[in-house]
C-alpha positions in Angstrom: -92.1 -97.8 -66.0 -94.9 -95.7 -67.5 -98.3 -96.6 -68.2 -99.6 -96.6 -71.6 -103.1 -94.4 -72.5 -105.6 -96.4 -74.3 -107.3 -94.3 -76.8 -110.1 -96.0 -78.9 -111.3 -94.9 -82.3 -114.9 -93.9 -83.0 -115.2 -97.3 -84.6 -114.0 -99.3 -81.9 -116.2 -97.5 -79.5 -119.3 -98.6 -81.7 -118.3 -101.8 -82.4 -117.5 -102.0 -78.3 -121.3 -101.1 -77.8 -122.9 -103.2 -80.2 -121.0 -106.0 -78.7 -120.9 -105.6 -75.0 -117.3 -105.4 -75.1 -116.6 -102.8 -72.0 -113.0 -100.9 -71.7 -112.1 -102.4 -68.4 -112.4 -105.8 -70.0 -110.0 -104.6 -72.9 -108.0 -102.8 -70.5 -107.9 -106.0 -68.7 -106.7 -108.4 -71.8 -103.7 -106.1 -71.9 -102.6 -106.5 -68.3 -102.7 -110.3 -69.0 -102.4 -111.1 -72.7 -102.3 -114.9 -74.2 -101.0 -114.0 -77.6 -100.1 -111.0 -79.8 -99.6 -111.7 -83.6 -98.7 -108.9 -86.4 -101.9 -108.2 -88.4 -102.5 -106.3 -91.7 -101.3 -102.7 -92.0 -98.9 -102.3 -89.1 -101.5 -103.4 -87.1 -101.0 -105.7 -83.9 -103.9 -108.4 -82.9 -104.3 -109.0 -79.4 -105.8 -112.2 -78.5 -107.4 -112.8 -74.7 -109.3 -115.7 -73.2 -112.4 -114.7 -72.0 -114.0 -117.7 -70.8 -113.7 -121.2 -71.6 -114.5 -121.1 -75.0 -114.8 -117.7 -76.0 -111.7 -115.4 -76.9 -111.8 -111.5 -77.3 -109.5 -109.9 -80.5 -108.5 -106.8 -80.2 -107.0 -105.0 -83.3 -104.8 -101.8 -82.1 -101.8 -99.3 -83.0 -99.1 -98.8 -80.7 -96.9 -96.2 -79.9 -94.7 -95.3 -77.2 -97.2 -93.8 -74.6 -100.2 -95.0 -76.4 -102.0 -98.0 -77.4 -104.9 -97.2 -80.1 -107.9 -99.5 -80.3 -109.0 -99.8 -83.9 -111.9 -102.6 -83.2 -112.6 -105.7 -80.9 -114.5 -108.8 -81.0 -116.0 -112.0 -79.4 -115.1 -115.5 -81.4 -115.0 -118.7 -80.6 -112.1 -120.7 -79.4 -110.9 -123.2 -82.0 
């Protein structure tokens, strides 16, 4: 099985900083993911728990060897 490279956009990155969202915790949501739903433009939206009420979207691209971060954020749990 291969691994997958994560490769994250310049807007992801900024987004990532101005949120406190680190890579090992995106990394992380992959390894264990609660739900992945079909968003706009091709796009795939991971959804992870964080903590008891707080989930982490991720919005990526993927491709065979790679997995493309296009942004991420915090929300609340509903």
């Amino acid at each position: 099985m291969t691994t997958k490279r994560f490769v994250y956009s310049s807007h992801a990155l900024g987004q990532m900083h101005e949120r406190n969202v680190s890579k090992a915790l995106v990394e992380k949501c992959f390894a264990t993911p609660d739900v992945i739903i079909p968003a706009r433009k091709g796009r795939l939206c991971l959804i992870g728990n964080v903590r008891r009420n707080l989930v982490l979207k991720i919005f990526f691209r993927e491709s065979a060897n790679t997995i493309y971060i296009i942004t991420t954020y915090f929300t609340d749990k509903k």
